[in-house]
C-alpha positions in Angstrom: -26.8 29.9 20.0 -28.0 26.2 20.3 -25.2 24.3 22.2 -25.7 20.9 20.0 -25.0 23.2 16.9 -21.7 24.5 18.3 -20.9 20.7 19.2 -21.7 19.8 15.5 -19.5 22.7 14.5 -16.5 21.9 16.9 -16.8 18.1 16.0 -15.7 18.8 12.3 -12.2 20.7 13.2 -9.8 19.1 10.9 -12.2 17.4 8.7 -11.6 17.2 4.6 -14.6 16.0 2.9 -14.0 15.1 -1.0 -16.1 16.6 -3.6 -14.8 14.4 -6.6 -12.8 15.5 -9.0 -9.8 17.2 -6.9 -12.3 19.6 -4.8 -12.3 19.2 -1.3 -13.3 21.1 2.0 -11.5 22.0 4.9 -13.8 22.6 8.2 -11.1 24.1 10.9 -13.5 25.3 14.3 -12.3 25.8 18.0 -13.4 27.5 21.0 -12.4 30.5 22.1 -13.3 33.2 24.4 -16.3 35.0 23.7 -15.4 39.2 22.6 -17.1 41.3 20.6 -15.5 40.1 18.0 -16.6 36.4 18.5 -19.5 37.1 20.1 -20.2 33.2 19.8 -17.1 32.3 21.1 -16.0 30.1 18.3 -13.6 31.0 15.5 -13.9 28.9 12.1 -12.5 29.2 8.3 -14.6 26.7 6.3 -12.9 26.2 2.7 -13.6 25.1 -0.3 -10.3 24.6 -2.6 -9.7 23.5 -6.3 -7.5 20.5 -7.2 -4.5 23.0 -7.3 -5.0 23.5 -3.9 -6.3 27.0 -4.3 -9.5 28.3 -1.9 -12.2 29.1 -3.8 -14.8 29.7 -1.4 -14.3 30.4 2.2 -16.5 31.7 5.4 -14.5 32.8 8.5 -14.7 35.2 11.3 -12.0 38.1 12.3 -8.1 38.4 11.0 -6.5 40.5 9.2 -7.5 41.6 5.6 -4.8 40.0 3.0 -3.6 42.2 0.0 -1.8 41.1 -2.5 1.8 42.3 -0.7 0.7 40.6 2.6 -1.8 41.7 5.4 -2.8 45.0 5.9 -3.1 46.6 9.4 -6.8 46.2 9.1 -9.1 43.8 10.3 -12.5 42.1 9.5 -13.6 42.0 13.1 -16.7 39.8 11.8 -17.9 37.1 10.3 -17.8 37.4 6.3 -17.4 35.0 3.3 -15.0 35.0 0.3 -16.6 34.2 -2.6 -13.5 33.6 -4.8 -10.0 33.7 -5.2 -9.7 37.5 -4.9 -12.2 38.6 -3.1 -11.3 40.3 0.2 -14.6 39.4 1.7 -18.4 40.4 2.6 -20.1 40.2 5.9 -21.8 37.4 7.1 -24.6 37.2 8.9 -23.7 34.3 12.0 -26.9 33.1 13.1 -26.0 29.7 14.3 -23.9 26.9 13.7 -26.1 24.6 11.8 -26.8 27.7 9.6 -23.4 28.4 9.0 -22.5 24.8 8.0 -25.9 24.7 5.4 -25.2 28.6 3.9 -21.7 27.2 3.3 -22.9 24.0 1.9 -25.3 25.6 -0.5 -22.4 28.1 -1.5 -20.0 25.2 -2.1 -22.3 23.6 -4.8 -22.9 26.9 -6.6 -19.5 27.3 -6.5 -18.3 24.0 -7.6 -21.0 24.2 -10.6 -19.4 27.5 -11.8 -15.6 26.1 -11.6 -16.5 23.0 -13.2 -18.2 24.9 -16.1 -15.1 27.3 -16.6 
């Protein structure tokens, strides 16, 4: 994994970015060490939430899955995306930083365009 990607990546830890009308994102990235479960030795939650503050889109790496009464005892040990409210999430291939940031990008705009239409 390119090192300037990564930098890119770590550089946008705590950023919001405004997507008009009450959307924003939410880039959270730090270093850790690297395991087979961060095999790139970074862990990340990139969110996309609604102006009631509710995530709408996200992409992360390994915790434990959420039910509704809490979190289970299991956990996604990879990289996956949520790709709404309720969805407990699908694996995601990592390939590299800058990819990560563009697959969520273009996910973000398909997801804005189907919130604003509902």
């Amino acid at each position: 994994m390119g090192k300037r990607g990564i930098a890119t990546l770590l550089d946008l830890h705590h950023e919001v970015i405004d997507q008009d009308d009450g959307y924003w994102v939410k880039i959270e990235a730090w270093e850790v060490p690297i395991s087979d479960a961060l095999p790139h030795g970074v862990r990340y939650s990139l969110t996309l939430h609604n102006p009631k503050g509710t995530r709408i889109l996200g992409y992360d790496n390994a915790h434990s899955v959420k039910l509704r009464s809490g979190y289970s005892g299991r956990k996604q040990s990879y990289d996956h995306k949520h790709r709404s409210v309720n969805d407990a999430g699908i694996k995601y291939e990592f390939k590299s930083a800058h990819q990560l940031l563009g697959d969520f990008f273009v996910d973000v705009d398909k997801a804005l365009k189907m919130d604003r239409e509902i």
